[in-house]
C-alpha positions in Angstrom: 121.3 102.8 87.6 117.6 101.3 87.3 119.1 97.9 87.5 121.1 98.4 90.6 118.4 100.1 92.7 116.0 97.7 92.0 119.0 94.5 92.8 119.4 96.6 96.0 115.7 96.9 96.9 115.1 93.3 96.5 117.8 92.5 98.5 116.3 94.7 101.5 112.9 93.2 101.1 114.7 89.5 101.0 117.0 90.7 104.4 113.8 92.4 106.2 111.0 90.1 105.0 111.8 87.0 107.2 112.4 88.6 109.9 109.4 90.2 110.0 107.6 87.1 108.8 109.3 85.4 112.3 107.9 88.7 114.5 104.8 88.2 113.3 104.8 84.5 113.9 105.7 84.8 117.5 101.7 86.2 118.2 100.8 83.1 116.8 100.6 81.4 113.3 98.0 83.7 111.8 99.7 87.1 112.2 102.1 86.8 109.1 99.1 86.4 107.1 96.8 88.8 108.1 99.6 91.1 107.8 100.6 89.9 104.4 96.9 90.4 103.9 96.9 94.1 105.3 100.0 94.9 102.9 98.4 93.6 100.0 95.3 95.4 100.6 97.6 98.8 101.0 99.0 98.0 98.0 95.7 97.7 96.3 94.1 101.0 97.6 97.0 102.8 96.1 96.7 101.2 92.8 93.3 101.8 92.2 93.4 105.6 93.6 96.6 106.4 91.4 95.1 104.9 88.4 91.7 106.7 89.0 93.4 109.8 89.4 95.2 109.2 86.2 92.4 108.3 84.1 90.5 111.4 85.5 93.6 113.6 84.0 93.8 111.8 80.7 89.7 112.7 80.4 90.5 116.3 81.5 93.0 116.5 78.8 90.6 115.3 75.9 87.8 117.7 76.7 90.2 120.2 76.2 
């Protein structure tokens, strides 16, 4: 089931990625990469607040 979610979510981000890549594009060249650049820097800022939150939990769990 793992396998065919992730086939299928990589297909949608392959269908909806150019296309969004061309409507960023038509406010001029630089739009697709500052919006790849505001993505990524979601991405990160999830990361690193999921992973602080985790460590804080696995310290919480040794002091007890």
């Amino acid at each position: 089931m793992i396998i065919g979610l992730d086939s299928s979510i990589a297909g949608l981000a392959n269908a909806i990625g150019p296309m969004v890549g061309a409507s960023a594009a038509g406010l001029g060249l630089q739009a697709p990469f500052i919006l790849s650049a505001g993505i990524l820097g979601v991405g990160t800022l999830v990361v690193v607040l999921w992973v602080r939150e985790r460590q804080q939990g696995l310290k919480d769990q040794e002091v007890a």
